[in-house]
C-alpha positions in Angstrom: 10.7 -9.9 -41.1 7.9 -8.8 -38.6 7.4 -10.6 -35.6 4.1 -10.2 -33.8 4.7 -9.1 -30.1 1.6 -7.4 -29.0 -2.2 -8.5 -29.3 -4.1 -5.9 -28.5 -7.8 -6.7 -27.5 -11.1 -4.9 -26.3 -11.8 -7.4 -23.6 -13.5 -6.0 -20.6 -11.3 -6.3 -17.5 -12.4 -7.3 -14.1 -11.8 -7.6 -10.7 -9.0 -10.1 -9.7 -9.9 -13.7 -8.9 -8.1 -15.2 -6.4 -9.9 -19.0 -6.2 -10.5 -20.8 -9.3 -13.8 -21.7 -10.8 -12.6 -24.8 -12.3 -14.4 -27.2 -9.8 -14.1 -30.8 -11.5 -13.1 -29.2 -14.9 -10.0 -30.2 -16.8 -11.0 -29.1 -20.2 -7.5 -27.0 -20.4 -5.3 -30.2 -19.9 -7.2 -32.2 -22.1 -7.1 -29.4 -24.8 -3.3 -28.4 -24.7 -1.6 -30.2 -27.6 1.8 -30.2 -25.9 1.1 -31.7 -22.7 2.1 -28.6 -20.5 -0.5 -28.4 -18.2 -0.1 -30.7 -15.1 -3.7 -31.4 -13.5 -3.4 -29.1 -10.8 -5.2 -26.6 -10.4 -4.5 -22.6 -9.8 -4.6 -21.3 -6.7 -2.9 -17.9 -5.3 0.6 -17.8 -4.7 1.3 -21.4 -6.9 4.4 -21.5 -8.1 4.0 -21.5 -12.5 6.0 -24.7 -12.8 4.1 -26.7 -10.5 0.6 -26.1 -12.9 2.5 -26.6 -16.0 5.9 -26.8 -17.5 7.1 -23.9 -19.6 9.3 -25.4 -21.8 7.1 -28.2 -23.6 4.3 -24.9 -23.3 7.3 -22.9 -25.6 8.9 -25.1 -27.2 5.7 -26.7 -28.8 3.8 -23.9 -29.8 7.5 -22.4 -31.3 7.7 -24.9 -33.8 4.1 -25.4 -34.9 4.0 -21.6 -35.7 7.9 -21.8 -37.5 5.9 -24.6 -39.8 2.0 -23.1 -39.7 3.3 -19.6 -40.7 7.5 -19.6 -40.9 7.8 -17.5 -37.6 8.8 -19.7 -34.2 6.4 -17.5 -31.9 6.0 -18.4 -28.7 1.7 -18.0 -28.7 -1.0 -20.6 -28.2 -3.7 -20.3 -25.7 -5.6 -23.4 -26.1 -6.3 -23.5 -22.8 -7.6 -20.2 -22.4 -9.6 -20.6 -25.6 -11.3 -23.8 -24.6 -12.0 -22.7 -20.9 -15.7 -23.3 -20.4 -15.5 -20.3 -18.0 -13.3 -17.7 -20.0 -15.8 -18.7 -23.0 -18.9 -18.1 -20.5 -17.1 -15.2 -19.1 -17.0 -13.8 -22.6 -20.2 -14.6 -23.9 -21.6 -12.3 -21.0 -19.1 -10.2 -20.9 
């Protein structure tokens, strides 16, 4: 069977952020359906686990894609897609 490992996109990239732009914003928490995301915000040089924890990120979105579409893919990106500044971002992109 095929297993999808690559998504290739035509998104314009950009220069590096290194301080967030979520100010008050917690859209991504609220969004995630497996409770990953921890409430604290990014900043540069955070260790991953301390904004969100892997496993329940993996593990969750593994076994709704095994039932949505009989692979146990490890893809999601609620957060990302629901991101009030990645959507503005790529509105004006």
């Amino acid at each position: 069977s095929g297993v999808l490992t690559t998504v290739i996109t035509a998104l314009p990239t950009a220069e590096p952020r290194f301080e967030p732009r979520c100010g008050k914003c917690d859209k991504c928490r609220e969004v995630c359906p497996y409770g990953a995301l921890k409430g604290v915000t990014w900043r540069k040089g955070i260790d991953r686990a301390e904004m969100f924890d892997y496993a329940k990120c993996a593990d969750g979105s593994s076994e709704r894609n095994r039932r949505v579409i009989g692979e146990g893919m490890f893809i999601c990106g609620q957060c990302f897609v629901f991101c009030p500044y990645t959507r503005k971002y790529l509105k004006n992109g």
